[in-house]
KOLVODREN-29792 format. One record per residue (C-alpha): residue in three letters; z negated, y, x negated. Coordinates in steps of 0.5 Angstrom, whole numbers. Each point is the difference from the previous one (the first is absolute). Example, Ala and Ser with C-alpha at 12.3 -4.5 7.8 and 13.67 -1.06 7.14 Angstrom:
! residues 2
<site residu="ALA" up="-16" north="-9" east="-25"/>
<site residu="SER" up="2" north="7" east="-2"/>
//
This chain:
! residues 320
<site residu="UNK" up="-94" north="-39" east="-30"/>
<site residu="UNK" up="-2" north="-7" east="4"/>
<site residu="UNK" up="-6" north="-3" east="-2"/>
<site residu="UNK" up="0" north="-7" east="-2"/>
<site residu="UNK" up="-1" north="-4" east="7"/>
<site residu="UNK" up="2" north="6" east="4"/>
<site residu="UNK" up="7" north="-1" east="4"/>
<site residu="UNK" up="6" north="2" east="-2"/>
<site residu="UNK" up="5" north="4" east="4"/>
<site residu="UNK" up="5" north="-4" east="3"/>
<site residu="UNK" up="7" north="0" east="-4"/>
<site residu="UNK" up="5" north="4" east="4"/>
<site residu="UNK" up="6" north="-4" east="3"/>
<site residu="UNK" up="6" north="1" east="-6"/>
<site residu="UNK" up="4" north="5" east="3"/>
<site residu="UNK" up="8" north="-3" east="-1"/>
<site residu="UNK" up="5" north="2" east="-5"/>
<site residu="UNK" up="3" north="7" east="0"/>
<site residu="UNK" up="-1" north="7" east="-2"/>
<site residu="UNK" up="-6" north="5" east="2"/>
<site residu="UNK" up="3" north="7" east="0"/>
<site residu="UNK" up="-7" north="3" east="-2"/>
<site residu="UNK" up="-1" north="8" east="1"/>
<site residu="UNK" up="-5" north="0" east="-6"/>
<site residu="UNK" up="-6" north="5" east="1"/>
<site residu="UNK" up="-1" north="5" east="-5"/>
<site residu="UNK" up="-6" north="-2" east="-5"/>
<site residu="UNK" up="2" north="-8" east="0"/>
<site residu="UNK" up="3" north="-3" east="-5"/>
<site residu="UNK" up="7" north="-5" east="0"/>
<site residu="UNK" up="-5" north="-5" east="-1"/>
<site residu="UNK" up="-6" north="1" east="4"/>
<site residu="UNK" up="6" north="1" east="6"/>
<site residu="UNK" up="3" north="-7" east="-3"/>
<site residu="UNK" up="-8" north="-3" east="0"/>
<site residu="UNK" up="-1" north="3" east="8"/>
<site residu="UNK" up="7" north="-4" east="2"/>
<site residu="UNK" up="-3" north="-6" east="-3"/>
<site residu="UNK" up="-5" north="0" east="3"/>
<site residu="UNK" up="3" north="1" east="7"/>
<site residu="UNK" up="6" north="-4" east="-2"/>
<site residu="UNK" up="-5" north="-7" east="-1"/>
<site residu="UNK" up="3" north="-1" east="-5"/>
<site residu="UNK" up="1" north="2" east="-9"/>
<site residu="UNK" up="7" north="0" east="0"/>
<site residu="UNK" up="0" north="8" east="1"/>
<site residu="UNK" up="4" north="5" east="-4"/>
<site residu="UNK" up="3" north="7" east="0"/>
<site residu="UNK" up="8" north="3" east="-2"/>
<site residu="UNK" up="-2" north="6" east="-4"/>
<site residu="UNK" up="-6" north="3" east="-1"/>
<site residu="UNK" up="-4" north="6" east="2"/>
<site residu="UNK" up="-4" north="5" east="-3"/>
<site residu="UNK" up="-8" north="0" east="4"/>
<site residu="UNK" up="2" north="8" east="2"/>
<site residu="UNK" up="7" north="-3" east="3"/>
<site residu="UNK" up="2" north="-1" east="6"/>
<site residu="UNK" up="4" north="-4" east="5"/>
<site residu="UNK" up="5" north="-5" east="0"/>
<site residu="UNK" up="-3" north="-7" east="-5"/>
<site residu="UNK" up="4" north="-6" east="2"/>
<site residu="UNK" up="-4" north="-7" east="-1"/>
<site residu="UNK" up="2" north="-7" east="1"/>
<site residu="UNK" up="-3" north="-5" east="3"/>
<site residu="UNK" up="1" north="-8" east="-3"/>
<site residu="UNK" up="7" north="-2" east="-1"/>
<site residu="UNK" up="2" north="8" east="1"/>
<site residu="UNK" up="-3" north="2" east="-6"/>
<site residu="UNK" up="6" north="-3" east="-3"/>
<site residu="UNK" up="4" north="5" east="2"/>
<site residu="UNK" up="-4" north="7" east="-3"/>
<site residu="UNK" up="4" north="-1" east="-7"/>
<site residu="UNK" up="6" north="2" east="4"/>
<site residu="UNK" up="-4" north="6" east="4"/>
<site residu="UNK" up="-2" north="2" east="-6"/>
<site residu="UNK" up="7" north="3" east="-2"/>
<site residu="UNK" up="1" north="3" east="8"/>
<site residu="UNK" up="0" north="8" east="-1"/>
<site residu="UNK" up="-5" north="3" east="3"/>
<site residu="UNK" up="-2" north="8" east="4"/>
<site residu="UNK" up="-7" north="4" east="-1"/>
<site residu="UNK" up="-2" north="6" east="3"/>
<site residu="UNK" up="-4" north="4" east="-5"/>
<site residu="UNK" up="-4" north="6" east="-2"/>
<site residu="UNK" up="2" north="4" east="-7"/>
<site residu="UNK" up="-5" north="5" east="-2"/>
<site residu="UNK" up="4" north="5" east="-6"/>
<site residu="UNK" up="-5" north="4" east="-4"/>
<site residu="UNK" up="-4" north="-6" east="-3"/>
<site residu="UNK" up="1" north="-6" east="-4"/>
<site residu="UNK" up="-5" north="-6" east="0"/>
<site residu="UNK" up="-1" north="-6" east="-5"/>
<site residu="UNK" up="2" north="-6" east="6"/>
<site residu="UNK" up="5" north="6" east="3"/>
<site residu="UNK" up="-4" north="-1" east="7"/>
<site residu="UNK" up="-5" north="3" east="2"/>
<site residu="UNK" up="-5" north="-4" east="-2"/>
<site residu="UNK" up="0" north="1" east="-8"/>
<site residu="UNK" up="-2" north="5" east="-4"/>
<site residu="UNK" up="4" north="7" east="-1"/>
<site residu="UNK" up="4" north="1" east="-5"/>
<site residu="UNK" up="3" north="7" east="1"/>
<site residu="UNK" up="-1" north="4" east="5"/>
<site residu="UNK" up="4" north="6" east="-1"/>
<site residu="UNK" up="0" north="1" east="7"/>
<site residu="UNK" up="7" north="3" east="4"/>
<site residu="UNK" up="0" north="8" east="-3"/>
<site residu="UNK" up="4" north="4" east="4"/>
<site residu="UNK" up="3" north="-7" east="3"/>
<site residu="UNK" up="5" north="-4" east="0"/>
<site residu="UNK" up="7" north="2" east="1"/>
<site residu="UNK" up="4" north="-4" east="6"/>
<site residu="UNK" up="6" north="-1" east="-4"/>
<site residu="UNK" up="-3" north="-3" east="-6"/>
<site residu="UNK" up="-4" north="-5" east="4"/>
<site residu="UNK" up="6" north="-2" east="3"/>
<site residu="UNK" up="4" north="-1" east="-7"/>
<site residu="UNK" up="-6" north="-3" east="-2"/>
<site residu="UNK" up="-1" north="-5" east="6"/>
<site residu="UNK" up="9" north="-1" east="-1"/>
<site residu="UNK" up="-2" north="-2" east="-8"/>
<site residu="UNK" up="-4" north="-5" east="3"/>
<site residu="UNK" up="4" north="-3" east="5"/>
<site residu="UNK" up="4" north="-7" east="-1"/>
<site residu="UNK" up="1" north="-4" east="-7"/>
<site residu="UNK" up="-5" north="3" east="-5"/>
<site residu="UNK" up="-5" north="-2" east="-5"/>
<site residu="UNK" up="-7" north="-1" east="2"/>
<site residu="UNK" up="-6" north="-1" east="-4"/>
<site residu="UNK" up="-5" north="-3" east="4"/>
<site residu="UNK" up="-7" north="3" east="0"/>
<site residu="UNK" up="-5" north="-2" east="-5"/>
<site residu="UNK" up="-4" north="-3" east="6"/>
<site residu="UNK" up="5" north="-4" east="3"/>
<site residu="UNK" up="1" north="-8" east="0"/>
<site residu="UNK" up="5" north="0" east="-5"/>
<site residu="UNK" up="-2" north="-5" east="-5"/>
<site residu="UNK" up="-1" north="2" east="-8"/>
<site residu="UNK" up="0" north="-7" east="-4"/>
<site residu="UNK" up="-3" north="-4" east="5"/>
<site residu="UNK" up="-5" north="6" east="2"/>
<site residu="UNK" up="1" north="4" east="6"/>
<site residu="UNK" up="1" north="7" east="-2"/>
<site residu="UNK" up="-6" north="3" east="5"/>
<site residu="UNK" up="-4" north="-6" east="-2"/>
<site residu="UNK" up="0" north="3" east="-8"/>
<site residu="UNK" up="1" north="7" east="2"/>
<site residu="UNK" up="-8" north="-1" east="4"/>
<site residu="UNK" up="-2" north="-4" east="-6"/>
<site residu="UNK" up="2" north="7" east="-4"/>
<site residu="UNK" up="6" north="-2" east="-3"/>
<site residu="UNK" up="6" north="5" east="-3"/>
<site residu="UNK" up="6" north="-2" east="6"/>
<site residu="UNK" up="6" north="1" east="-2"/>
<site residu="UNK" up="6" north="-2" east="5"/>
<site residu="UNK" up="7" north="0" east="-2"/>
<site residu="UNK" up="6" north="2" east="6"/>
<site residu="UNK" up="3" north="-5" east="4"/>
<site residu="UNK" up="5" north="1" east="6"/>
<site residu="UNK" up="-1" north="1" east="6"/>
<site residu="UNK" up="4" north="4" east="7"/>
<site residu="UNK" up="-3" north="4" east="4"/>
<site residu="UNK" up="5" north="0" east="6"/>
<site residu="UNK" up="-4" north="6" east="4"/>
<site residu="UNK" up="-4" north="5" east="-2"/>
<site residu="UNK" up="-2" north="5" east="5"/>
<site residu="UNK" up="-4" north="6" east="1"/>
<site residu="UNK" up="-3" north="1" east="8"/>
<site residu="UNK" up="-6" north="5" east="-2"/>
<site residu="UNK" up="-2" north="4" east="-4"/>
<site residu="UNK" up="-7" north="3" east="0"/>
<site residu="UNK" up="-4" north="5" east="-4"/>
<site residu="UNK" up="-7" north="-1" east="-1"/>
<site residu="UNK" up="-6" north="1" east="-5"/>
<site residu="UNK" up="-5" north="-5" east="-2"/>
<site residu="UNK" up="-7" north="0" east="0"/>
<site residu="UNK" up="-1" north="4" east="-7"/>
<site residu="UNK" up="4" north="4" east="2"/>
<site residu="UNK" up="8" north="-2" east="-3"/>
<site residu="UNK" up="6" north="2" east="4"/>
<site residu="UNK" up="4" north="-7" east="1"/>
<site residu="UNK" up="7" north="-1" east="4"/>
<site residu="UNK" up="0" north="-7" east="5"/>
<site residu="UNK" up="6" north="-3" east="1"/>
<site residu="UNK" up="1" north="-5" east="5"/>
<site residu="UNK" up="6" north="-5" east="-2"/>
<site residu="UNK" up="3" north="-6" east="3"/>
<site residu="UNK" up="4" north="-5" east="-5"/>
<site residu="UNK" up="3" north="-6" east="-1"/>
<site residu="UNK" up="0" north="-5" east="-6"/>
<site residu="UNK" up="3" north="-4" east="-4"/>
<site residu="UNK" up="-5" north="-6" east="-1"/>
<site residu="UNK" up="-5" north="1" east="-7"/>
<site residu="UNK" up="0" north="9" east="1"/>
<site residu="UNK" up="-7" north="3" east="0"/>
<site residu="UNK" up="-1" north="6" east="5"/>
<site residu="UNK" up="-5" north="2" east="-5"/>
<site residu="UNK" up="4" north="1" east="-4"/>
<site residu="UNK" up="6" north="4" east="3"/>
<site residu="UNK" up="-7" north="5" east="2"/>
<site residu="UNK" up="-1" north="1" east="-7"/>
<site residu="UNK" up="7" north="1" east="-3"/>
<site residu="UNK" up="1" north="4" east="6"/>
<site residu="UNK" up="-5" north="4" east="-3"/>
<site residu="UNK" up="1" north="0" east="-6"/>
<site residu="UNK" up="7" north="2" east="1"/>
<site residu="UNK" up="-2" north="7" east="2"/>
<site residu="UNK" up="-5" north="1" east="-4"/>
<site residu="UNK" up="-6" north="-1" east="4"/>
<site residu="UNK" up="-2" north="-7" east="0"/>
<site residu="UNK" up="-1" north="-4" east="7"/>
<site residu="UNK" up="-2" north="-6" east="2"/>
<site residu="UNK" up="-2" north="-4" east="6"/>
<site residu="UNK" up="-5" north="2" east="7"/>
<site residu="UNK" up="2" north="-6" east="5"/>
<site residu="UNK" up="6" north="-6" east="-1"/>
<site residu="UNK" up="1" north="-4" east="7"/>
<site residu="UNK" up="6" north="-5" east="-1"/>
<site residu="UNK" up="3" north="-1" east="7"/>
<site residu="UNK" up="6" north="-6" east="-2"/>
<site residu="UNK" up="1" north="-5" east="-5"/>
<site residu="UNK" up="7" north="-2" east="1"/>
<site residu="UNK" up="0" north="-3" east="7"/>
<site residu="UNK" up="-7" north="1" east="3"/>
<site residu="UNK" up="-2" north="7" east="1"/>
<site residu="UNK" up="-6" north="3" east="3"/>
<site residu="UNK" up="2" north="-2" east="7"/>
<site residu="UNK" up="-1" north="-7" east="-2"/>
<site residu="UNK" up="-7" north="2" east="-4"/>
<site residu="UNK" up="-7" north="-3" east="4"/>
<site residu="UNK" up="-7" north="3" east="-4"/>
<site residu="UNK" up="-5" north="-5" east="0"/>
<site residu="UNK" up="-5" north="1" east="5"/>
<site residu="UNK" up="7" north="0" east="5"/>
<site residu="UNK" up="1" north="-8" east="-4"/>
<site residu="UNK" up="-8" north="-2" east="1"/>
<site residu="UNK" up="1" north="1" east="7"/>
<site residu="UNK" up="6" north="-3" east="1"/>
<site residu="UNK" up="-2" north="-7" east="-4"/>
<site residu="UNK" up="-8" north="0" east="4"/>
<site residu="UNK" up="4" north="1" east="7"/>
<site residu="UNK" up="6" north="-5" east="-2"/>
<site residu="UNK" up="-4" north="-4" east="-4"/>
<site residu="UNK" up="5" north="0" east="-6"/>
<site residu="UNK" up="3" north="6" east="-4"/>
<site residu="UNK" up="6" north="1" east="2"/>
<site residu="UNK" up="7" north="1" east="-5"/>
<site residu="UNK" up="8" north="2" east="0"/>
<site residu="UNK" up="3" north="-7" east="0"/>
<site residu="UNK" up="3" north="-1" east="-6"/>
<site residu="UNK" up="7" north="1" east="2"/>
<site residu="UNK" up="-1" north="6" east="4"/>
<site residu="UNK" up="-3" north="2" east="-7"/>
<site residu="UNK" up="6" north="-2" east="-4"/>
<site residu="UNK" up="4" north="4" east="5"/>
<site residu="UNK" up="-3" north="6" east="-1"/>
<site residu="UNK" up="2" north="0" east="-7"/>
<site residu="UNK" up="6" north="-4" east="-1"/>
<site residu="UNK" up="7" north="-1" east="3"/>
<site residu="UNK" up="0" north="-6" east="4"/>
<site residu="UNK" up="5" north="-7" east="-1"/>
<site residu="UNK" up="-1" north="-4" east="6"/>
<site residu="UNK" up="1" north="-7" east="-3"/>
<site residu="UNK" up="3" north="-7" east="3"/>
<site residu="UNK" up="-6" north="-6" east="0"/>
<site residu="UNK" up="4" north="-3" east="-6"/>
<site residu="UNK" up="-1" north="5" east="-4"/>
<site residu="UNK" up="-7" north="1" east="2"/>
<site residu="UNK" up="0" north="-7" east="-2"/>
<site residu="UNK" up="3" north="1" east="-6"/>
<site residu="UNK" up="-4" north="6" east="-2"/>
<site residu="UNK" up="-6" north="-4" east="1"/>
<site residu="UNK" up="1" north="-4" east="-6"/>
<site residu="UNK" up="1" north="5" east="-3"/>
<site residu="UNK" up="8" north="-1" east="-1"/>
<site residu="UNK" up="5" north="7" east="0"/>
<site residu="UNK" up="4" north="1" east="5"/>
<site residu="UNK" up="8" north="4" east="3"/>
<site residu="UNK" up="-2" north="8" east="-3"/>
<site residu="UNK" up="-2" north="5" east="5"/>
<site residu="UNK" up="6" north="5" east="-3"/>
<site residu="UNK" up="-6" north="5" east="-1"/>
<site residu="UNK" up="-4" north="4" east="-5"/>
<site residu="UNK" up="-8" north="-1" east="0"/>
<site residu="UNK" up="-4" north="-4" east="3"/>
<site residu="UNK" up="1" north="-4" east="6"/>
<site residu="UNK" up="-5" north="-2" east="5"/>
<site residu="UNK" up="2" north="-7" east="3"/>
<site residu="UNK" up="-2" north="0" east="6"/>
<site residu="UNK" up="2" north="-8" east="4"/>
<site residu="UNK" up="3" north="-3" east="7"/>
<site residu="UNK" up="-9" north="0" east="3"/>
<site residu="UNK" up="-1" north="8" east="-3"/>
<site residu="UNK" up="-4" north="-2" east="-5"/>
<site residu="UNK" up="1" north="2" east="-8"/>
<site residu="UNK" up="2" north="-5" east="-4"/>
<site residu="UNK" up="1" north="3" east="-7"/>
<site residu="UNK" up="3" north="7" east="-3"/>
<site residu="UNK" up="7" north="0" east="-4"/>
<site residu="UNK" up="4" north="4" east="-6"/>
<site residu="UNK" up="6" north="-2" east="0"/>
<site residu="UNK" up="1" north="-2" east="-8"/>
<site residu="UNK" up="7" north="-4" east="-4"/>
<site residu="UNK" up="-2" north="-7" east="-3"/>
<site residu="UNK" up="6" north="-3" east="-3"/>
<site residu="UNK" up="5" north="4" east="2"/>
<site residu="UNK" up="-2" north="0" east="8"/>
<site residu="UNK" up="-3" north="5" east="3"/>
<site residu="UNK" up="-6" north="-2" east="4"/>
<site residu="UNK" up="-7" north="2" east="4"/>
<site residu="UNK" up="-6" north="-2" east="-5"/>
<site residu="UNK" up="-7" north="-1" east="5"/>
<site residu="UNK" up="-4" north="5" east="-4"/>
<site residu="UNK" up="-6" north="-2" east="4"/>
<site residu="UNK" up="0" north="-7" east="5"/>
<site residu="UNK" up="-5" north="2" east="6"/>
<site residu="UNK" up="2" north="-6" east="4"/>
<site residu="UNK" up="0" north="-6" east="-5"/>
<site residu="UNK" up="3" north="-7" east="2"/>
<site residu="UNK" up="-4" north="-4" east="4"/>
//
């Protein structure tokens, strides 16, 4: 705390708009990293696309100024982890930092096949029920919020894909009081609004003794995998050397997540203001990208009185 009198730390110069590709440490919450950003950003206009629990790690996308207009849509990208499932106990939060629940421990073992039905049966459009401790809001609440508060969860199943489930490694091993368990190491890749968490523990209890996770790293959210990723102290030394926190161009941003329509000065004027312009003949969202190389706005073609068109979802350049 500064005490009255003293001088204040000078505020740092406001970084320009885009995104931080953050590599989050393991202990941090989303929110403690969004609060680190604002600080080195210079600036409130801070947020992320898509939380990640404290004992996660990797790859948190945060824009910076006119950039945290663009997370609504990162938020749907699919995204890849890596991780470690534990089959032999269950928990309360399905991670390793809750309770155990069951520990049944592995017996004789897990037969190889059955872990592969199991793992198939988990593999592309299925229904999830999110864990009790996820972000997942219940009448306005979120469900970690009652779950800590001691409330009975019940969540319902909603849709959602799992594009890659894969098995790397597996590993025997015993606990500190003494129960056999098997560690799996698995890479997938999903569809926005799946729990990992929760693939652990329906793995788990498709076999019969319980599972949940060791370790989560998320390594890509749509675009921007673990390549682009800077952890913190690689962002302060590079804001204290520049003298400013340095982010990826709102344009370069847009083009790692969404196909390009190159567009003409008219239509860059008319956008600006807000007005359709010719469709882009493309499903999705469209980056609109103009003659100077900057992003002007985000477009979905749409049918308005019979007249097919490209809607500006979102104007990044309004007119002048």
């Amino acid at each position: 705390m500064v005490g009255r009198g003293a001088e204040r730390p000078a505020r740092r110069p406001t970084a320009p708009d885009g995104l931080l590709i953050v590599d989050k440490p393991a202990g941090w919450t989303s929110h403690d990293v969004v609060a680190r950003c604002r600080h080195l950003a210079g600036t409130r206009k801070v947020g992320h696309a898509g939380t990640l629990d404290p004992m996660a790690t990797g790859v948190l996308v945060v824009g910076v100024g006119r950039a945290t207009k663009l997370l609504t849509y990162v938020v749907g990208a699919d995204k890849a982890y890596d991780a470690t499932i534990r089959l032999g106990a269950a928990t309360t939060t399905d991670d390793a930092e809750g309770e155990t629940t069951t520990a049944s421990g592995i017996g004789s073992g897990v037969d190889p096949d059955a872990l592969a039905t199991a793992v198939a049966a988990l593999t592309g459009d299925i229904a999830q029920v999110p864990s009790t401790v996820s972000a997942v809001k219940v009448d306005g609440k979120r469900a970690y919020a009652r779950a800590r508060a001691g409330e009975d969860v019940e969540l319902t199943a909603r849709p959602v894909r799992v594009d890659a489930f894969e098995v790397l490694a597996r590993r025997e091993a015993t606990t500190a009081d003494g129960l056999p368990v098997l560690d799996l190491d698995v890479t997938v890749v999903v569809s926005s609004g799946t729990y990992v968490r929760a693939l652990a523990r329906d793995l788990g209890a498709a076999l019969g003794v319980g599972g949940h996770l060791t370790a989560l790293r998320r390594t890509r959210v749509g675009g921007y995998g673990l390549d682009l990723a800077r952890t913190l102290d690689e962002l302060l030394a590079q804001a204290d050397g520049d003298g400013v926190l340095a982010t990826v161009p709102l344009a370069q941003a847009a083009r790692a997540s969404f196909p390009v329509r190159d567009l003409t000065e008219a239509e860059v004027r008319a956008l600006g203001y807000g007005q359709w312009v010719a469709p882009s003949d493309a499903p999705g969202t469209r980056a609109g990208i103009g003659p100077d190389g900057s992003l002007i706005a985000l477009l979905e073609d749409t049918t308005r009185r019979g007249e097919r068109l490209a809607r500006p979802v979102l104007v990044l350049a309004p007119a002048s």
